[in-house]
C-alpha positions as CSV (number, residue, x, y, z in Angstrom):
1,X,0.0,0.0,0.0
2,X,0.5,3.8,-0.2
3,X,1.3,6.4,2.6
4,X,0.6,9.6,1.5
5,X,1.9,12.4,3.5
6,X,-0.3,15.7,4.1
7,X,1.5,19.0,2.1
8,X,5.0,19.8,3.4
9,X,5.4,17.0,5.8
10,X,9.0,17.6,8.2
11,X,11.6,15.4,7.7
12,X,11.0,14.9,11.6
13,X,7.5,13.3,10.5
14,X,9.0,11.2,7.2
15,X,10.9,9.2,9.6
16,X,8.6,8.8,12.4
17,X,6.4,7.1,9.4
18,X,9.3,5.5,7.8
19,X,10.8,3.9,11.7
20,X,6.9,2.5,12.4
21,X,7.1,0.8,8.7
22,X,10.6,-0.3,9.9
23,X,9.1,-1.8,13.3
24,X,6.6,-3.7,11.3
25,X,8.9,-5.5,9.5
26,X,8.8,-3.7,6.1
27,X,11.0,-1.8,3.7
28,X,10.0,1.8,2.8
29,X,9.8,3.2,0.2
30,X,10.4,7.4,-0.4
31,X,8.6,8.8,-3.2
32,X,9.3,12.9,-3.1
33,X,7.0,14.7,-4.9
34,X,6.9,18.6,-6.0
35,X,4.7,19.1,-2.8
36,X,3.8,15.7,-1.6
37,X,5.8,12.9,-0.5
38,X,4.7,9.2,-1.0
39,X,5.9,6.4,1.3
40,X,5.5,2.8,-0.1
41,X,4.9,-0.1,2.7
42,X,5.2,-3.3,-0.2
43,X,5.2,-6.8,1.0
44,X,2.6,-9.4,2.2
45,X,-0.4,-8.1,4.5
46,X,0.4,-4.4,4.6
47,X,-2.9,-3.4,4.1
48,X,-3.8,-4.8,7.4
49,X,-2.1,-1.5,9.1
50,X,-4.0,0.6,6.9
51,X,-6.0,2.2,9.8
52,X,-2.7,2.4,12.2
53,X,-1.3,4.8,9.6
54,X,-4.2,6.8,8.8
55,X,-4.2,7.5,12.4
56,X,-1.2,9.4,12.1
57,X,-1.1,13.0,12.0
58,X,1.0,13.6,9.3
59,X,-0.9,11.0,7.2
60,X,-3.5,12.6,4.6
61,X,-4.5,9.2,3.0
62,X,-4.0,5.4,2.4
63,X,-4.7,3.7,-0.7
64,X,-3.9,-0.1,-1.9
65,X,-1.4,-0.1,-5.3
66,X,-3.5,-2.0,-7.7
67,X,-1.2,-2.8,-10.1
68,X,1.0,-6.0,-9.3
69,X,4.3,-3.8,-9.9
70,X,3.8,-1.2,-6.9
71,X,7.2,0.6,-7.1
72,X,7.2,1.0,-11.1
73,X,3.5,2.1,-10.8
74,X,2.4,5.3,-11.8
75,X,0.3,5.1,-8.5
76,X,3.5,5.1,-6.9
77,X,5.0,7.8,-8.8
78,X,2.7,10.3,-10.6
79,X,6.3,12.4,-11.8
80,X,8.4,11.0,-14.1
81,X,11.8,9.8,-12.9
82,X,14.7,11.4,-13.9
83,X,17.8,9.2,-13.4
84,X,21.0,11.6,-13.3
85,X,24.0,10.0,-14.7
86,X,26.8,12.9,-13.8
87,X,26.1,16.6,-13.4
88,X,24.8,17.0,-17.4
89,X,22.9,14.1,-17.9
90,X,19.6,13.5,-16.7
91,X,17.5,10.8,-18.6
92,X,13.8,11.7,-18.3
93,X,13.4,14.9,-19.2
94,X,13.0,16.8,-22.0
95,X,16.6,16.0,-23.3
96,X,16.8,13.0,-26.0
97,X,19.8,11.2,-25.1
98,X,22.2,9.0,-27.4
99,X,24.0,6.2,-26.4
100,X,26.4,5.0,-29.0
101,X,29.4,2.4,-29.9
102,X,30.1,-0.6,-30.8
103,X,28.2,-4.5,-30.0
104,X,31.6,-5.7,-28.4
105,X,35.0,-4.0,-27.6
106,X,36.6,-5.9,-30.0
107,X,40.1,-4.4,-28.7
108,X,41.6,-1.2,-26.9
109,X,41.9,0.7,-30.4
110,X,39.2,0.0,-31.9
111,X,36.7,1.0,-28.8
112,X,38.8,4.7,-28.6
113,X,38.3,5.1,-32.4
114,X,34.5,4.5,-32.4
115,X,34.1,6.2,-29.0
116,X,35.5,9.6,-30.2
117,X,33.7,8.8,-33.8
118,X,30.1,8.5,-31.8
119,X,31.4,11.6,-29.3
120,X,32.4,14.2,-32.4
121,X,28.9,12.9,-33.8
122,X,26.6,14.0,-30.7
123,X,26.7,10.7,-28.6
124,X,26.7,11.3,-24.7
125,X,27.2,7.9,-23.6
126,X,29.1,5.2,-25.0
127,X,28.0,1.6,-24.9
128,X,30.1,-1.1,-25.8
129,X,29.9,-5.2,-24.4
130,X,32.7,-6.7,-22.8
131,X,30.1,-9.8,-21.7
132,X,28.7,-11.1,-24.5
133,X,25.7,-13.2,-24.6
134,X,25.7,-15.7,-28.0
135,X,23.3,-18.0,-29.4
136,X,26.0,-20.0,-30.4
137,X,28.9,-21.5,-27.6
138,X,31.4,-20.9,-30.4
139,X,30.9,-17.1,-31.2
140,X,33.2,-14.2,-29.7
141,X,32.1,-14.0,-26.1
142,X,34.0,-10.7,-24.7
143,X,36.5,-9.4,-22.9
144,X,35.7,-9.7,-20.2
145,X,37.3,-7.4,-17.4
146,X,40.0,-6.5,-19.7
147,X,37.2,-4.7,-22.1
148,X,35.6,-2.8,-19.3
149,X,39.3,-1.6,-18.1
150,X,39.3,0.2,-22.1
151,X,35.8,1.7,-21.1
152,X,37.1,3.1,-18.4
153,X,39.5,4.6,-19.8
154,X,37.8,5.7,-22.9
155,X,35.3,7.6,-20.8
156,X,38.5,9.1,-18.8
157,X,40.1,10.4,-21.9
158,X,36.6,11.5,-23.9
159,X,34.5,12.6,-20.5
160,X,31.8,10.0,-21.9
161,X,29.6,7.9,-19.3
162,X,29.5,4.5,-20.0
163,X,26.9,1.5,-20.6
164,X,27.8,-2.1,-20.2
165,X,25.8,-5.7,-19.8
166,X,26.2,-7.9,-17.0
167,X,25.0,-11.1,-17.6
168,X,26.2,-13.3,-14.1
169,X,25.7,-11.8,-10.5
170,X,29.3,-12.3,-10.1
171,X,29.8,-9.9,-12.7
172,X,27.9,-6.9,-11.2
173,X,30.6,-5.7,-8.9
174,X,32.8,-5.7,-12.0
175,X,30.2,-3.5,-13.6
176,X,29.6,-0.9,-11.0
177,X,33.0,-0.8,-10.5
178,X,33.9,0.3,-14.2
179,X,30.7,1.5,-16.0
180,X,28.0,4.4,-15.3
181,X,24.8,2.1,-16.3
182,X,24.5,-1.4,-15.9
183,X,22.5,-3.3,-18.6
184,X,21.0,-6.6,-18.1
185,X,20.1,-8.1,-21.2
186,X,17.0,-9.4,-23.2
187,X,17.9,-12.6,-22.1
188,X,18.2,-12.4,-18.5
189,X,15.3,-10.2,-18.0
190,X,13.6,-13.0,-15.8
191,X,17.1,-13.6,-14.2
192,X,15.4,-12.9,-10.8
193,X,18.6,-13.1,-8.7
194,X,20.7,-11.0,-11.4
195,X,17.7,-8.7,-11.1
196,X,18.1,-8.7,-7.3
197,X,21.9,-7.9,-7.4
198,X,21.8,-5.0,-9.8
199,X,18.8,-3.6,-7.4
200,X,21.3,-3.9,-4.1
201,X,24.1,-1.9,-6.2
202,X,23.2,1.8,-6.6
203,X,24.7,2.4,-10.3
204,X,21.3,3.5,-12.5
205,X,20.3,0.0,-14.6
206,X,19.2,-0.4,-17.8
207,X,17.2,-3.1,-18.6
208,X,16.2,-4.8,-21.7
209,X,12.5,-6.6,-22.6
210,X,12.7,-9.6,-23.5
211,X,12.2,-11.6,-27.3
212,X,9.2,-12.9,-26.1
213,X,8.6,-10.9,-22.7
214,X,5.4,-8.8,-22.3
215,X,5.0,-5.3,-20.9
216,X,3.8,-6.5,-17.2
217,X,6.1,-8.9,-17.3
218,X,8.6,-6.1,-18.2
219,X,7.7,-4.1,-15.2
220,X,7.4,-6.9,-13.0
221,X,11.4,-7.5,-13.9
222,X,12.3,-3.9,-12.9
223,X,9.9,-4.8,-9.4
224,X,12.6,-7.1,-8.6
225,X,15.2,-4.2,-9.0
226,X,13.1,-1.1,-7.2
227,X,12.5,-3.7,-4.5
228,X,16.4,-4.0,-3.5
229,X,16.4,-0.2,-3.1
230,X,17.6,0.8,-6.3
231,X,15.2,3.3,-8.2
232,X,17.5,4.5,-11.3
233,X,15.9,2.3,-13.4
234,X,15.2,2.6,-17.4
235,X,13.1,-0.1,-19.3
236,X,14.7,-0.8,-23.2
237,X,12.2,-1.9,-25.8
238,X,14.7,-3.9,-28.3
239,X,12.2,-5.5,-29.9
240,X,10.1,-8.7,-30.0
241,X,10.0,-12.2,-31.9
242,X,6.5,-12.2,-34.2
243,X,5.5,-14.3,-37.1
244,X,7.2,-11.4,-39.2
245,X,10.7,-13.0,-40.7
246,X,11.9,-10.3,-42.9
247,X,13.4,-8.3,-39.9
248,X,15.4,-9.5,-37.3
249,X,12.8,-8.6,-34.7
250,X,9.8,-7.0,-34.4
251,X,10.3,-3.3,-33.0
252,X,7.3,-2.7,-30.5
253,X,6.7,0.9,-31.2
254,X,3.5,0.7,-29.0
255,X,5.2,-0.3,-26.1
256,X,6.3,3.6,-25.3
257,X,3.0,5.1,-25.1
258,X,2.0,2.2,-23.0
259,X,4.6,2.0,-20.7
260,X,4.4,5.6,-20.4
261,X,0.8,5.8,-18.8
262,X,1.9,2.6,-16.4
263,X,5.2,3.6,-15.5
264,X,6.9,6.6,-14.2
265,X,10.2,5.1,-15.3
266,X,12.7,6.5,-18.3
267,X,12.2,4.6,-22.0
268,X,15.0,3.7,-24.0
269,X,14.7,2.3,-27.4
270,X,17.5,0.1,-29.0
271,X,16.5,0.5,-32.8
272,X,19.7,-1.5,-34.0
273,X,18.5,-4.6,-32.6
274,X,14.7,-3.9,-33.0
275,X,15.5,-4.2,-37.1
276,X,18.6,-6.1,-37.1
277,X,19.4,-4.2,-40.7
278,X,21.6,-1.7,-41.0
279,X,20.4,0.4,-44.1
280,X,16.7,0.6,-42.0
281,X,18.2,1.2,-38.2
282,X,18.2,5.1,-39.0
283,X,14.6,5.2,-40.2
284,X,13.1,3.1,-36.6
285,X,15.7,5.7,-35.0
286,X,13.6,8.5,-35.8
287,X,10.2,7.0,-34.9
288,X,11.9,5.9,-31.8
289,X,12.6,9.6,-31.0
290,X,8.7,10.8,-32.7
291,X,7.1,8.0,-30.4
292,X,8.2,9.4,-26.9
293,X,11.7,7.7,-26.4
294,X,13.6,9.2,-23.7
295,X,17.1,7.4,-25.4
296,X,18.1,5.6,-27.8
297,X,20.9,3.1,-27.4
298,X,22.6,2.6,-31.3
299,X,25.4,0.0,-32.7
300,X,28.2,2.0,-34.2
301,X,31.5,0.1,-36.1
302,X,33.6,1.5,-38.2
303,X,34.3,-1.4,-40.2
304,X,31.1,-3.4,-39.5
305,X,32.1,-6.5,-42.2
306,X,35.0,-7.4,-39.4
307,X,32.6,-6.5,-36.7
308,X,32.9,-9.8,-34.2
309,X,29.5,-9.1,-33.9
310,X,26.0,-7.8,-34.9
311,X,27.8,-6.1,-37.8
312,X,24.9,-6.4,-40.2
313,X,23.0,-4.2,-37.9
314,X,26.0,-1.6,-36.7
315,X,25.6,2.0,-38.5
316,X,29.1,3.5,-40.5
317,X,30.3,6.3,-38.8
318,X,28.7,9.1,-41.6
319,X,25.7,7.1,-41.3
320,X,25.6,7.7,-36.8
321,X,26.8,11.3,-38.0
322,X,24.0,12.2,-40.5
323,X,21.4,10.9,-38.5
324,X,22.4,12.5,-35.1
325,X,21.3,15.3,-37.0
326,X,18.1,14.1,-38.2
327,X,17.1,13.0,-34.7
328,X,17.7,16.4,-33.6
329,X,15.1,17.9,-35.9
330,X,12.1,14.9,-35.3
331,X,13.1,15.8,-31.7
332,X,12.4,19.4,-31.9
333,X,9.2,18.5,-33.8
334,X,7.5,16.7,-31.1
335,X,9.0,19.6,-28.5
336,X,11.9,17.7,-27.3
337,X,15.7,18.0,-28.4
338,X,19.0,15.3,-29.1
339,X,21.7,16.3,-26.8
């Protein structure tokens, strides 16, 4: 359930709230508002306490969550959340942000050479996989800590945040150690303990919908994450697996609008892997941004016939630079802007 606080509430009275939730045995949750703040009491038989709260002083209502994610609920949350990576980027506001680089880090030289490629072009945040997840046992896996060691210094040299996938809970403290945003992956979505890890770590997480995940089921996912305490969370729509066969996957434009009315959480859109084909990435990119995208996360190689991976879906260089600037001018139509 949901404890909200009359207009203005003291610190003083936030904690006397938060220490009886405490006492109980449950984990609050603070949700501060413009001019209210919201404390969530989530678990088995809160509502039994209903009346003990609305006793309280400070207390102007109590209401049951009706949605079976509480924390990712817009009845949680009526503002949007705005997850602030450094002192210039904040995801969820009016801002379209670009996230940029290659599928793997193939090698120290060829991460610096796309990352400054991707910078020059407009990109704020470079992504890059030292973990890779392959369908096949005997494809270029990563890496490993090695790659995330030429992220790091990448976004030393460039001043770029960085993105990266953890795909083991053994990994995450590797992760938060070297990248800005932890991404767990289409296919660990339902990972539950991976989930639970990234949620005790405070780095913001992005993570993916799965192939064949709906949008509750997408929610419920980033439930497991809000739970542990961690609230910097942004849901990636990467597309999903249809009938269709003449794409790689099928880019669910929908989901935004959708996820925007049940969520209060930032959207990211991953367009390169929505299509799978290069020559069509730019054209999804731009209904990404028309749609209500808060990012966009985009596969950038220089040479993407030696790419190790996904090069069939990585844009050239001049392509990432040309549309950069398209992206800026849908944005601008629909009242936002690319940074």
């Amino acid at each position: 359930m949901i404890i909200v606080l009359k207009k203005n509430a003291k610190k003083k009275e936030i904690m006397t709230v938060t220490n009886k939730i405490k006492a109980l045995g449950y984990k609050p949750h603070i949700s501060v508002g413009k001019d209210i703040t919201i404390i969530g009491m989530i678990g088995d038989c809160a509502e039994k306490y209903r009346n003990a709260f609305e006793a309280m002083d400070v207390v102007e209502h109590v209401s049951e969550i009706q949605k079976p994610y509480k924390l990712a609920s817009r009845e949680f949350r009526k503002e949007n959340t705005v997850i602030k990576i450094n002192k210039s980027i904040e995801i969820g506001n009016k801002k379209v942000y670009i996230m940029a680089g290659p599928c793997s880090i193939e090698s120290k030289e060829l991460l610096f050479e796309t990352a400054k490629m991707v910078k020059d072009a407009g990109a704020t945040i470079l992504r890059g996989g030292a973990f890779k997840p392959r369908s096949s046992p005997y494809a270029f896996q990563g890496l490993g800590e090695n790659g995330l060691k030429y992220m790091k210094m990448a976004s030393a040299k460039l001043y770029m945040p960085t993105v990266s996938e953890a795909m083991a809970v053994e990994q995450v403290g590797l992760l938060s150690k070297y990248c800005d945003i932890v991404q767990i992956g289409a296919r660990n979505i339902q990972n539950y303990e991976l989930l639970k890890a990234v949620g005790k770590q405070q780095k913001p997480v992005l993570l993916k919908r799965g192939m064949a995940t709906t949008i509750k089921e997408l929610l419920l996912s980033a439930e497991y994450i809000l739970s542990q305490g961690n609230y910097n969370v942004m849901l990636c729509e990467r597309g999903i697996r249809t009938f269709e066969d003449s794409t790689r996957f099928t880019m669910d434009l929908s989901a935004v609008p959708v996820l925007k009315k049940l969520t209060h959480l930032p959207i990211i859109l991953d367009p390169s892997h929505g299509i799978g084909i290069r020559e069509h990435v730019g054209a999804m990119a731009k209904a990404c941004v028309a749609v209500g995208a808060d990012g966009l996360i985009i596969e950038v190689h220089p040479r993407p016939e030696e790419a190790l991976s996904d090069g069939q879906q990585s844009l050239l260089p001049d392509q990432f630079k040309i549309l950069m600037k398209e992206l800026d001018l849908v944005a601008r139509a629909v009242g936002r802007e690319v940074f």
